[in-house]
PDB file of N, CA, C and O in Angstrom:
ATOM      1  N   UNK A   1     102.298  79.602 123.952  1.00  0.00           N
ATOM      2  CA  UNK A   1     102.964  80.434 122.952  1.00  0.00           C
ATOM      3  C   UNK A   1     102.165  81.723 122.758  1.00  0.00           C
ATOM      4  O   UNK A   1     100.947  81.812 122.608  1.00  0.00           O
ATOM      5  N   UNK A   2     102.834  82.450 122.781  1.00  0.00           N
ATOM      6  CA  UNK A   2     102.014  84.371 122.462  1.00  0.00           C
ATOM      7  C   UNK A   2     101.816  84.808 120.942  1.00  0.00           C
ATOM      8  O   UNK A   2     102.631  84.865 120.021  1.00  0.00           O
ATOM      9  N   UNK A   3     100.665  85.051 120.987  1.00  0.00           N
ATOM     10  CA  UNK A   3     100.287  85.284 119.832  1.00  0.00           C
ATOM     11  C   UNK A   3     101.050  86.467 119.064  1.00  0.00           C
ATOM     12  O   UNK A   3     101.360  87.466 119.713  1.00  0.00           O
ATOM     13  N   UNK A   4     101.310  86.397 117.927  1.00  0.00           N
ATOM     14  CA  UNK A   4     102.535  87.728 117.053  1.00  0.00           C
ATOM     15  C   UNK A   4     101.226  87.896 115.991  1.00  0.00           C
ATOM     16  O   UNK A   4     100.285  87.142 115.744  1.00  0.00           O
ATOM     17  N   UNK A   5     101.616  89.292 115.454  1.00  0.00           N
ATOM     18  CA  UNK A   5     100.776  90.172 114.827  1.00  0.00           C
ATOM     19  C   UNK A   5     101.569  90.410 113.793  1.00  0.00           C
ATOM     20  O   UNK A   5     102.784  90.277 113.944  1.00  0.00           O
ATOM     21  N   UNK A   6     101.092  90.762 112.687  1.00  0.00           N
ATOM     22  CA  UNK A   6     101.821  91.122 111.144  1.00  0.00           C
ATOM     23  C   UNK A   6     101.000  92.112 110.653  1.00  0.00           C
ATOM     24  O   UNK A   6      99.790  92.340 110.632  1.00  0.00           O
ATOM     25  N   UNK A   7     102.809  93.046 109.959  1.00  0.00           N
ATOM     26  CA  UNK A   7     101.658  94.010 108.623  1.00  0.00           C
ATOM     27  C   UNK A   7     102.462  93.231 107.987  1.00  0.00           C
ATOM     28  O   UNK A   7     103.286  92.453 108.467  1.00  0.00           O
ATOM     29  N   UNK A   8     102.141  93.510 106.528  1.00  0.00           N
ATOM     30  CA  UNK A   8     102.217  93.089 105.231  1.00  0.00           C
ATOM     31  C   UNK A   8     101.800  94.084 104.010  1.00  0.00           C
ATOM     32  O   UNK A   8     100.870  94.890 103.997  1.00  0.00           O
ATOM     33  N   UNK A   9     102.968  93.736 102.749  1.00  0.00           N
ATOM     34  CA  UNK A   9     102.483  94.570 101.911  1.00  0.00           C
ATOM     35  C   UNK A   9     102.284  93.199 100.828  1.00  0.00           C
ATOM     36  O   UNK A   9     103.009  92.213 100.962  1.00  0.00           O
ATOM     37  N   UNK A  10     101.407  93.255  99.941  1.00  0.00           N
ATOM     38  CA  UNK A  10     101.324  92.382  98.687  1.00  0.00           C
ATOM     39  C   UNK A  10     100.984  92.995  97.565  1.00  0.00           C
ATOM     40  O   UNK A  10      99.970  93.671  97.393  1.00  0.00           O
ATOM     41  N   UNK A  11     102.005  92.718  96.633  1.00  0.00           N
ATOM     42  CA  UNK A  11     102.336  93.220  95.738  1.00  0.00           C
ATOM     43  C   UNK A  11     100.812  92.674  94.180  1.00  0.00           C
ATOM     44  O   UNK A  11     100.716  91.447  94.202  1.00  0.00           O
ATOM     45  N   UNK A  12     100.055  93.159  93.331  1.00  0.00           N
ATOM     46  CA  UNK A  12      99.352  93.369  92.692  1.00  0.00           C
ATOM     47  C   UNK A  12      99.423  92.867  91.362  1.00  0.00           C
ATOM     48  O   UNK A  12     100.345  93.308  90.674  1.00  0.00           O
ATOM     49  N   UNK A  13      98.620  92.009  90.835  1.00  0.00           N
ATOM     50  CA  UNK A  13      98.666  92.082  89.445  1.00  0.00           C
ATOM     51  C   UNK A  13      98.347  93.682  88.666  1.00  0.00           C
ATOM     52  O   UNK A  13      98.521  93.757  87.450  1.00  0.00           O
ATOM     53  N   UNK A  14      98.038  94.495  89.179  1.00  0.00           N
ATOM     54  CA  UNK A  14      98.042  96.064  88.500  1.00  0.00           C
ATOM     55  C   UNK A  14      99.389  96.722  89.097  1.00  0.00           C
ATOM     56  O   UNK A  14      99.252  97.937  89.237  1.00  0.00           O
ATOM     57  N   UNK A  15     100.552  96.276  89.452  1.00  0.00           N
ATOM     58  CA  UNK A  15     101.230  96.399  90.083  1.00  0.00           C
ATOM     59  C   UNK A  15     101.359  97.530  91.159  1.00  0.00           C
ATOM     60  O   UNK A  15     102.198  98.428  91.225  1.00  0.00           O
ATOM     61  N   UNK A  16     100.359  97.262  91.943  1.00  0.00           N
ATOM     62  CA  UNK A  16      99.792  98.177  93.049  1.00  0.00           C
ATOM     63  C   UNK A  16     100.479  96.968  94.413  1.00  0.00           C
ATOM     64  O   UNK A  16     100.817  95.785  94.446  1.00  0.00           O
ATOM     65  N   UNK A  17     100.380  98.556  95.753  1.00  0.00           N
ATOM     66  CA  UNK A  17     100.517  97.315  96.622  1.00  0.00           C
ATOM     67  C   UNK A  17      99.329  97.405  97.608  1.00  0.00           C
ATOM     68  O   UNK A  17      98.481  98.277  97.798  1.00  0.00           O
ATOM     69  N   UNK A  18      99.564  96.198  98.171  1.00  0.00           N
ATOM     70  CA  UNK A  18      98.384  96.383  99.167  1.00  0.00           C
ATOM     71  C   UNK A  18      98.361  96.213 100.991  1.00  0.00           C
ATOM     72  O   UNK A  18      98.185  95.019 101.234  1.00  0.00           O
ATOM     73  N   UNK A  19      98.465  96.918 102.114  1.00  0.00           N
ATOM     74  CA  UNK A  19      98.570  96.727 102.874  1.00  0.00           C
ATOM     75  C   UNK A  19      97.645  96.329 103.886  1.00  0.00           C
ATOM     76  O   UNK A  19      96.479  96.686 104.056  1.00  0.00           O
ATOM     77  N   UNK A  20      98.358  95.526 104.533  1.00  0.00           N
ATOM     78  CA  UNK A  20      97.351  94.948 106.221  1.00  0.00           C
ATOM     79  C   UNK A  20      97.927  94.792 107.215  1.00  0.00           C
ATOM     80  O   UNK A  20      99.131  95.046 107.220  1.00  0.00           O
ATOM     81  N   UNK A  21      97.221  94.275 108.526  1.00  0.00           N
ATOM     82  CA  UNK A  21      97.554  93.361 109.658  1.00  0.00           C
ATOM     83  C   UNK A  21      96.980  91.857 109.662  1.00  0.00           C
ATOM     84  O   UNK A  21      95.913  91.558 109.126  1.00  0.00           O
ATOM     85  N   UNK A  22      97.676  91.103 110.219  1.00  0.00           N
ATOM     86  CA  UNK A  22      96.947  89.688 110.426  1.00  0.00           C
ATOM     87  C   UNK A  22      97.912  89.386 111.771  1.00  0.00           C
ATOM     88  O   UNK A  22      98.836  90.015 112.287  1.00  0.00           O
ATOM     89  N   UNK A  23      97.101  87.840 112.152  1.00  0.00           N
ATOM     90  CA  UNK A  23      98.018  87.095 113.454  1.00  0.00           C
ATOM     91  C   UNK A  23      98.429  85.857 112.307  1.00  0.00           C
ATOM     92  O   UNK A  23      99.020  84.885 112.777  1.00  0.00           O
ATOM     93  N   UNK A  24      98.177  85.862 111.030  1.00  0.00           N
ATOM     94  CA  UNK A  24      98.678  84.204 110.202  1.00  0.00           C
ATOM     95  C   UNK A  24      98.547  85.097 108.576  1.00  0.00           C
ATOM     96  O   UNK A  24      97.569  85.346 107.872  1.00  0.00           O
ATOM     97  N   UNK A  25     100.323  85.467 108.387  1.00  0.00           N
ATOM     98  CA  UNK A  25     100.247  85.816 106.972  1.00  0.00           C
ATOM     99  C   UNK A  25      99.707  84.610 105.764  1.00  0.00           C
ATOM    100  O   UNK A  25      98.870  84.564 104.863  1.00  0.00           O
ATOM    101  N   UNK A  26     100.514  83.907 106.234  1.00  0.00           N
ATOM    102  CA  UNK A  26      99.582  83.125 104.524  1.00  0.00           C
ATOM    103  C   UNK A  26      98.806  82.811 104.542  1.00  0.00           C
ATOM    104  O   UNK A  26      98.621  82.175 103.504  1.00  0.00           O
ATOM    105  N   UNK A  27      97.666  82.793 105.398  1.00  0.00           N
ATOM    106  CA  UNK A  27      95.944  82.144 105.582  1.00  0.00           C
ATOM    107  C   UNK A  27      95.492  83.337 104.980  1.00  0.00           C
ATOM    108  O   UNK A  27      94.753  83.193 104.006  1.00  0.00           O
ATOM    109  N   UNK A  28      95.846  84.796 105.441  1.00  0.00           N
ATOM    110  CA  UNK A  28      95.553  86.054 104.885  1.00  0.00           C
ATOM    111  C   UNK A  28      95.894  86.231 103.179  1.00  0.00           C
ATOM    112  O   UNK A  28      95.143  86.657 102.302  1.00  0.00           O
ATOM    113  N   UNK A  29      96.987  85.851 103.095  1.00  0.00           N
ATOM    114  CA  UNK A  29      97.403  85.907 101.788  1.00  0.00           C
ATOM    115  C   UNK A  29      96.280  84.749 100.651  1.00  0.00           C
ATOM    116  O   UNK A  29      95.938  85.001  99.496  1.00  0.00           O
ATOM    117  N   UNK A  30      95.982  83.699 101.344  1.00  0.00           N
ATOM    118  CA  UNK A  30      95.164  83.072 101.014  1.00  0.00           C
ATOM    119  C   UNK A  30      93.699  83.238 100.884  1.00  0.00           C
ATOM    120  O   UNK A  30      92.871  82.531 100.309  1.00  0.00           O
ATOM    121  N   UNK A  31      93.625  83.890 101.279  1.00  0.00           N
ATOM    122  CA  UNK A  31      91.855  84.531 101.536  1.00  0.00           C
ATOM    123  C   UNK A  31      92.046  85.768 100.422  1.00  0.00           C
ATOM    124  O   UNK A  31      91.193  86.017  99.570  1.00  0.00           O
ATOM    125  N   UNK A  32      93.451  86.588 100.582  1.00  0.00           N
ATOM    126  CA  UNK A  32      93.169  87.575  99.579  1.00  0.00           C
ATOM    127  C   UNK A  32      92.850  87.127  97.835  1.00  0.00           C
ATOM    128  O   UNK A  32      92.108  87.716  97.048  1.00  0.00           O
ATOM    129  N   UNK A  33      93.694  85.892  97.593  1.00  0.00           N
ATOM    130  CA  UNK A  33      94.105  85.428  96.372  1.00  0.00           C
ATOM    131  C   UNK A  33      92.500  84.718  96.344  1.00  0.00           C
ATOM    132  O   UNK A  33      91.880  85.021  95.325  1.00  0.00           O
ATOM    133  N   UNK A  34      91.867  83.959  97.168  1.00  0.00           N
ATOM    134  CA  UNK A  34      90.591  83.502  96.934  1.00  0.00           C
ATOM    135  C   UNK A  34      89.810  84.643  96.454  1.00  0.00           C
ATOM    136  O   UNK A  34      89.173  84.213  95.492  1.00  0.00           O
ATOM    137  N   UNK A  35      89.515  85.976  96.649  1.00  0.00           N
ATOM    138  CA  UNK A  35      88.570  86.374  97.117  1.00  0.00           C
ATOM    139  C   UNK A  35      87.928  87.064  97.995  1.00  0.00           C
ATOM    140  O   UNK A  35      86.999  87.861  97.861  1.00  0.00           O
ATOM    141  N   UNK A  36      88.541  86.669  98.989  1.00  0.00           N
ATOM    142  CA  UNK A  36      87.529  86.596 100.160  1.00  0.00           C
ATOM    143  C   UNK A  36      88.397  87.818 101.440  1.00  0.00           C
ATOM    144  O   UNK A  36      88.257  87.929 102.658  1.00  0.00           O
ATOM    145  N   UNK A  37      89.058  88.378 100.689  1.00  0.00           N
ATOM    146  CA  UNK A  37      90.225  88.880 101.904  1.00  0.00           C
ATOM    147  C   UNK A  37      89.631  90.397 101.767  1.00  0.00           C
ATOM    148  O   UNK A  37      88.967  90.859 102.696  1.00  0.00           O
ATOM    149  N   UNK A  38      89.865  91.099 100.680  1.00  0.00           N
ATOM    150  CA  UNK A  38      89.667  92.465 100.808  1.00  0.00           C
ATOM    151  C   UNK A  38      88.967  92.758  99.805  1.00  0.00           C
ATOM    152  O   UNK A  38      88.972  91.881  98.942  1.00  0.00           O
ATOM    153  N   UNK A  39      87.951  94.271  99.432  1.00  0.00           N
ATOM    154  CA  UNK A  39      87.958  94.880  98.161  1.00  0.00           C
ATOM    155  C   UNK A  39      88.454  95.051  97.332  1.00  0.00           C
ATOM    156  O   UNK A  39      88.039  95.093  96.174  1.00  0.00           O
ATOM    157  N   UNK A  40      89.919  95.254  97.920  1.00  0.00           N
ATOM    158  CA  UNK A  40      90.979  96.183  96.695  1.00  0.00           C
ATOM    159  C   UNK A  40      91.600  94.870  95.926  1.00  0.00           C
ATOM    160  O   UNK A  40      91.925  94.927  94.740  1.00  0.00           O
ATOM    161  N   UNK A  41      91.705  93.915  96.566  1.00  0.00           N
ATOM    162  CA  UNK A  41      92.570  92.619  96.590  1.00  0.00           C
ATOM    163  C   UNK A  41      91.651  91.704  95.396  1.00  0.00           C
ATOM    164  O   UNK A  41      92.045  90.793  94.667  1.00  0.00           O
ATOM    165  N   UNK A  42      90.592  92.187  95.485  1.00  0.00           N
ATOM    166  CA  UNK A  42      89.557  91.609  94.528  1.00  0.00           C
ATOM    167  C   UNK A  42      89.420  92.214  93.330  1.00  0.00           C
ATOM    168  O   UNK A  42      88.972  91.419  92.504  1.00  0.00           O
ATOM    169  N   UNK A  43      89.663  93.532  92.792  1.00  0.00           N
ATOM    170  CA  UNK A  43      89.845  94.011  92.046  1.00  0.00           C
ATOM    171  C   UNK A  43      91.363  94.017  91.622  1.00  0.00           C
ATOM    172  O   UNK A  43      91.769  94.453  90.545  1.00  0.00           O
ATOM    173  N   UNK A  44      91.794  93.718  92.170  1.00  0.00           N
ATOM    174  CA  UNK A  44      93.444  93.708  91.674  1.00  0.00           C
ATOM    175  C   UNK A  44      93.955  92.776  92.551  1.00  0.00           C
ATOM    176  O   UNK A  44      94.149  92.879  93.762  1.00  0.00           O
ATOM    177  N   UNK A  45      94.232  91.482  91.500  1.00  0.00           N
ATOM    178  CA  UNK A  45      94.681  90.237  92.144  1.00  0.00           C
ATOM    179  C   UNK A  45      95.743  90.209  93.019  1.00  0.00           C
ATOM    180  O   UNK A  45      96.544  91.115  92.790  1.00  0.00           O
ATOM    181  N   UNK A  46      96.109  89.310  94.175  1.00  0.00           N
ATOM    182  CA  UNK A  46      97.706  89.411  94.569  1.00  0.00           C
ATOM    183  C   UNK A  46      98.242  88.813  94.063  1.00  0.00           C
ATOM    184  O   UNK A  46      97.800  87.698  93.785  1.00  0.00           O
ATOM    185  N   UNK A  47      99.687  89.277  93.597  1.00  0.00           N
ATOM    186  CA  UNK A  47     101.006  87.811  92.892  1.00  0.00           C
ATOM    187  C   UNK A  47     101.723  87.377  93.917  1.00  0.00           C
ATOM    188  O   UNK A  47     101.970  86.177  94.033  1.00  0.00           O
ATOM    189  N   UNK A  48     102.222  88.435  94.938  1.00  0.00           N
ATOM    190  CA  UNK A  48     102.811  87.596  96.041  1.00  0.00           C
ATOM    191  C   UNK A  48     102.978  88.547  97.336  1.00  0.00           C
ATOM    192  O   UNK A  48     102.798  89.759  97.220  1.00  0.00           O
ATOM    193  N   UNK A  49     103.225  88.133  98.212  1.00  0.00           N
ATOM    194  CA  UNK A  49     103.623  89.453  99.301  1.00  0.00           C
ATOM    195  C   UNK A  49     105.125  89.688  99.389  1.00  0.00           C
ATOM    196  O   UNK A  49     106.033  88.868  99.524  1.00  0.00           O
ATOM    197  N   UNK A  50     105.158  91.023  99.276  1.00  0.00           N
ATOM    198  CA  UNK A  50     106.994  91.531  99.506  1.00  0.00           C
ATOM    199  C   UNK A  50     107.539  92.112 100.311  1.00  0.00           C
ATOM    200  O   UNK A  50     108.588  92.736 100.154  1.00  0.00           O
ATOM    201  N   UNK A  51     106.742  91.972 101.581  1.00  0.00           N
ATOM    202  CA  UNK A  51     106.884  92.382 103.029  1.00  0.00           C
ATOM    203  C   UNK A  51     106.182  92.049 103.914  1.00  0.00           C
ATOM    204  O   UNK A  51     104.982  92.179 103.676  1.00  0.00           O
ATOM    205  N   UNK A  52     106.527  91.540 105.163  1.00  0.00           N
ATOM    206  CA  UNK A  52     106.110  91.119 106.499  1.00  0.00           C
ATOM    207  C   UNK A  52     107.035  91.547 107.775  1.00  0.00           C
ATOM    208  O   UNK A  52     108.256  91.402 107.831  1.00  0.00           O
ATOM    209  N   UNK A  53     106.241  92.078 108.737  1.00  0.00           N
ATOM    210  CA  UNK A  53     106.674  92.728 110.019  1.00  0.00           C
ATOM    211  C   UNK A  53     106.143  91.757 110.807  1.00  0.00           C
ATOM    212  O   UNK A  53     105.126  91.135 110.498  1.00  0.00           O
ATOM    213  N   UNK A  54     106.829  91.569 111.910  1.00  0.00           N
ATOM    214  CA  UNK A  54     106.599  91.063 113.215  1.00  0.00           C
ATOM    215  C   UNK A  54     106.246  91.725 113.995  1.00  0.00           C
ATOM    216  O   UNK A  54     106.894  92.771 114.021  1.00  0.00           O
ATOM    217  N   UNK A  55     105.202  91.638 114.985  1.00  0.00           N
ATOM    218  CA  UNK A  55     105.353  92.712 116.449  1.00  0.00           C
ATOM    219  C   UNK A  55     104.740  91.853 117.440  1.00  0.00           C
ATOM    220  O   UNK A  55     104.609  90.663 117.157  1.00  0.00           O
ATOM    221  N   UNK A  56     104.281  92.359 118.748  1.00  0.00           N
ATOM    222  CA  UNK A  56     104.125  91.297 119.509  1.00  0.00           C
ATOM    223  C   UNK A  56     102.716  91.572 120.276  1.00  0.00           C
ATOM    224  O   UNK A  56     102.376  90.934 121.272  1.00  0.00           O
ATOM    225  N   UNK A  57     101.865  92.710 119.620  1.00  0.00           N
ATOM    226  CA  UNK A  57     100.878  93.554 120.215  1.00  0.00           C
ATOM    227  C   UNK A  57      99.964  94.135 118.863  1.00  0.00           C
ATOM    228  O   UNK A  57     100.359  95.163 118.313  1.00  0.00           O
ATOM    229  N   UNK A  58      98.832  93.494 118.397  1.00  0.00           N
ATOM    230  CA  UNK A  58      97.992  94.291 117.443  1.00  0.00           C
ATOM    231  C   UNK A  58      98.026  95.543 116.978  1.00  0.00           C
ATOM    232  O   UNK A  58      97.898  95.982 115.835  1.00  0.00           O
ATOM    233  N   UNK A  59      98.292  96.274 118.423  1.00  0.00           N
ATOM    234  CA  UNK A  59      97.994  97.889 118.084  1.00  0.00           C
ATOM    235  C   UNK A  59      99.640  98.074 117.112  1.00  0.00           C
ATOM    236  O   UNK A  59      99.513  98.629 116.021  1.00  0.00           O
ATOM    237  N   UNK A  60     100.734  97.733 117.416  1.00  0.00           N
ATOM    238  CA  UNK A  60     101.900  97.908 117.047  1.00  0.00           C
ATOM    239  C   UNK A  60     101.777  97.414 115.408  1.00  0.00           C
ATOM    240  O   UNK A  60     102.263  98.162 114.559  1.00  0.00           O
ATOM    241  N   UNK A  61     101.177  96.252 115.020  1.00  0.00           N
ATOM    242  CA  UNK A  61     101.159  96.181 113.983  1.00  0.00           C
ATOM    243  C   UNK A  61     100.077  96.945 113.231  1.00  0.00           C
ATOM    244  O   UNK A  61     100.388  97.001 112.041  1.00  0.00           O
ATOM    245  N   UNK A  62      98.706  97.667 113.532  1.00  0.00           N
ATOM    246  CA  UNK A  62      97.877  98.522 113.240  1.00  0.00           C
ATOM    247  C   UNK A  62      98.716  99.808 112.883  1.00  0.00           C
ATOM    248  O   UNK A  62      98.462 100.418 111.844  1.00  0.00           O
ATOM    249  N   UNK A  63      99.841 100.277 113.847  1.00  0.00           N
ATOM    250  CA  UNK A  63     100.667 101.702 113.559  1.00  0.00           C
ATOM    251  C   UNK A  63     101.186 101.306 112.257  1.00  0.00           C
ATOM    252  O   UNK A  63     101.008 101.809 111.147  1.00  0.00           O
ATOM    253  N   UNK A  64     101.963 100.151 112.683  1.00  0.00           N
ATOM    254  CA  UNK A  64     103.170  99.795 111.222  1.00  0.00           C
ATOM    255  C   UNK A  64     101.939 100.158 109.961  1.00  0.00           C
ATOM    256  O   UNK A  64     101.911 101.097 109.166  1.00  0.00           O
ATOM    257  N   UNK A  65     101.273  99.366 110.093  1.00  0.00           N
ATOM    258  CA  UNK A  65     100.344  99.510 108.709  1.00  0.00           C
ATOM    259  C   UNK A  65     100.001 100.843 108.481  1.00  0.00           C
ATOM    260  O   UNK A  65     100.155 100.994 107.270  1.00  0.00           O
ATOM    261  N   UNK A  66      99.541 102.118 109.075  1.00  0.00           N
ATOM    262  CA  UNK A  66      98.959 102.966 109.032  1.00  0.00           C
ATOM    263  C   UNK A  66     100.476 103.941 108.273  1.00  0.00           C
ATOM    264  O   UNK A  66     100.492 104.835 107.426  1.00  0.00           O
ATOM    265  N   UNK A  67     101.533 103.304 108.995  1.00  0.00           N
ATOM    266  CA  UNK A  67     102.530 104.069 108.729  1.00  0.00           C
ATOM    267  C   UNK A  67     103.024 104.279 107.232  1.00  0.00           C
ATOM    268  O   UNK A  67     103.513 105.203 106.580  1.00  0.00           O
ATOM    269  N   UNK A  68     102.518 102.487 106.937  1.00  0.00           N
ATOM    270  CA  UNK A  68     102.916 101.968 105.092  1.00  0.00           C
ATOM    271  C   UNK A  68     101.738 102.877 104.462  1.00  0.00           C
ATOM    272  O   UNK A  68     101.812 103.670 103.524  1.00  0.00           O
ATOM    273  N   UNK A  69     101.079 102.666 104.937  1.00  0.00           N
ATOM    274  CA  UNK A  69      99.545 103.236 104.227  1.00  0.00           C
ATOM    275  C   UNK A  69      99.728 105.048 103.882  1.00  0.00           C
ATOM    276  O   UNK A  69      98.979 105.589 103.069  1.00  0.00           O
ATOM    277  N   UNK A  70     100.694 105.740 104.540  1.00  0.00           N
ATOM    278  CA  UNK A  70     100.996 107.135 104.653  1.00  0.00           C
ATOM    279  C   UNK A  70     101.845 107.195 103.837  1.00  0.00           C
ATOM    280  O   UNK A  70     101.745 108.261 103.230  1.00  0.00           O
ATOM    281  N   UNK A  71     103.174 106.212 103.267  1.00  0.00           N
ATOM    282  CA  UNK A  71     104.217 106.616 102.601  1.00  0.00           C
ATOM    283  C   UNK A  71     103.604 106.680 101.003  1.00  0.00           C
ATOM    284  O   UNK A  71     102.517 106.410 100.492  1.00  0.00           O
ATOM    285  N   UNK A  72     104.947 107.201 100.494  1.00  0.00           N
ATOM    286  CA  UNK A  72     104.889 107.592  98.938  1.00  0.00           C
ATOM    287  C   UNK A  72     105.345 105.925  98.371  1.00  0.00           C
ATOM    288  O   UNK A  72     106.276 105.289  98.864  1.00  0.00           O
ATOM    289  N   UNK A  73     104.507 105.457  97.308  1.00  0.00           N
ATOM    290  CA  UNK A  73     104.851 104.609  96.288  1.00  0.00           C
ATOM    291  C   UNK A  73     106.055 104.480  96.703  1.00  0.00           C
ATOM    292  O   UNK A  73     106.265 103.623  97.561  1.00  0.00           O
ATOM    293  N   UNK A  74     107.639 105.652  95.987  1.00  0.00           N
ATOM    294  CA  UNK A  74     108.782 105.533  96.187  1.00  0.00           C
ATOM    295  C   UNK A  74     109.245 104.623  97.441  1.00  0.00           C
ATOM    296  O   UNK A  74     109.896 103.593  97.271  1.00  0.00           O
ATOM    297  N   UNK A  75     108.833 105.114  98.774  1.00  0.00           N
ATOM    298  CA  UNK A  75     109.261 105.126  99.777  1.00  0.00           C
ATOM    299  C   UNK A  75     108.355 103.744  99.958  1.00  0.00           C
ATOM    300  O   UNK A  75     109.144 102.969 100.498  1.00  0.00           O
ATOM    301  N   UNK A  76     107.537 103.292  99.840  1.00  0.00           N
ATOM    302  CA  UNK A  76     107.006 101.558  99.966  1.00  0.00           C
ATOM    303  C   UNK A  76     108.070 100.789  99.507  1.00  0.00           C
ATOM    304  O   UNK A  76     108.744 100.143 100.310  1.00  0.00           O
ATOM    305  N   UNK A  77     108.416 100.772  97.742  1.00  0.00           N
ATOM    306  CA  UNK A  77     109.617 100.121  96.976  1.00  0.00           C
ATOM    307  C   UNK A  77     111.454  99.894  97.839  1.00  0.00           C
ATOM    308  O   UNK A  77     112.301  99.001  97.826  1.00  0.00           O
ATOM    309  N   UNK A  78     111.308 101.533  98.618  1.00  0.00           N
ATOM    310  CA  UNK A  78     112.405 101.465  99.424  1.00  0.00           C
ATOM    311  C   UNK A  78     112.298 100.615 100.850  1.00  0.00           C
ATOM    312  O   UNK A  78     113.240 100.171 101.507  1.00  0.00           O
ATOM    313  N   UNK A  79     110.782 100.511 101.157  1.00  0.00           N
ATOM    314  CA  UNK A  79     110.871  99.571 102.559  1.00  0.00           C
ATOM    315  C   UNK A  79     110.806  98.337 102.062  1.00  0.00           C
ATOM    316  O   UNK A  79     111.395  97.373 102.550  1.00  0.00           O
ATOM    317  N   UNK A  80     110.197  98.315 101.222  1.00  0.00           N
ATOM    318  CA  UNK A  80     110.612  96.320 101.079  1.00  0.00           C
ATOM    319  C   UNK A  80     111.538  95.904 100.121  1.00  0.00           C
ATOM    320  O   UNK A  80     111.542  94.794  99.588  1.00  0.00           O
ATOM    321  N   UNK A  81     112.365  96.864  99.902  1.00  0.00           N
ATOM    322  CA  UNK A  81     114.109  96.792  99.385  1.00  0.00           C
ATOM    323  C   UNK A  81     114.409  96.961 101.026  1.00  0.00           C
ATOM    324  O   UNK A  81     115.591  96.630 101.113  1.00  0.00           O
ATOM    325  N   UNK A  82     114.175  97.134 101.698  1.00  0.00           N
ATOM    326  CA  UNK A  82     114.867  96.960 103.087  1.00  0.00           C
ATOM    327  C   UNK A  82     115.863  98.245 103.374  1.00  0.00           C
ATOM    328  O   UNK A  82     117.015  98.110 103.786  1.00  0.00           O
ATOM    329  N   UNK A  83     115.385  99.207 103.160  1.00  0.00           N
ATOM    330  CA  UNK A  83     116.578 100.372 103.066  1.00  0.00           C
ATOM    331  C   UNK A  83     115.536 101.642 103.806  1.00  0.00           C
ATOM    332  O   UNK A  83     116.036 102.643 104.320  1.00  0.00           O
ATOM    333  N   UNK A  84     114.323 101.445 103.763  1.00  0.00           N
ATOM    334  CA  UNK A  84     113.286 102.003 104.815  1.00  0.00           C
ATOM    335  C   UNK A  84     113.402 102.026 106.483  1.00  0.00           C
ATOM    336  O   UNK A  84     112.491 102.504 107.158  1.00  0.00           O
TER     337      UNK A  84
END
């Protein structure tokens, strides 16, 4: 089986969001909610994630992320309303 790559956005108890890549969203999501995942994620808890991408190549999910990481607030709310 071939390994698949994920971005992800997770949504904030400061209602911030937060973006990444992983190859296993909820182990990630799990590490963030421990602790143990990020800086930002530690200072501002996760409540849940409200977006996940598929791709089939790291670098592809590294763009996606870089891409979330560039948009406006607005335009995040509109991609994981699915209208992005």
């Amino acid at each position: 089986m071939e390994k698949k790559y994920y971005t992800y956005v997770i949504l904030t108890t400061t209602n911030t969001f937060y973006c990444g890549y992983t190859d296993d969203v909820e182990k990630r999501f799990e590490a963030h909610k421990s602790g143990k995942g990020a800086k930002y994620t530690r200072a501002n808890k996760p409540v849940k994630i409200v977006y996940a991408a598929c791709f089939d190549t790291k670098l592809e999910a590294m763009q996606e992320e870089r891409r979330i990481k560039s948009m406006s607030r607005e335009q995040k709310v509109e991609l994981i309303k699915g209208k992005w």
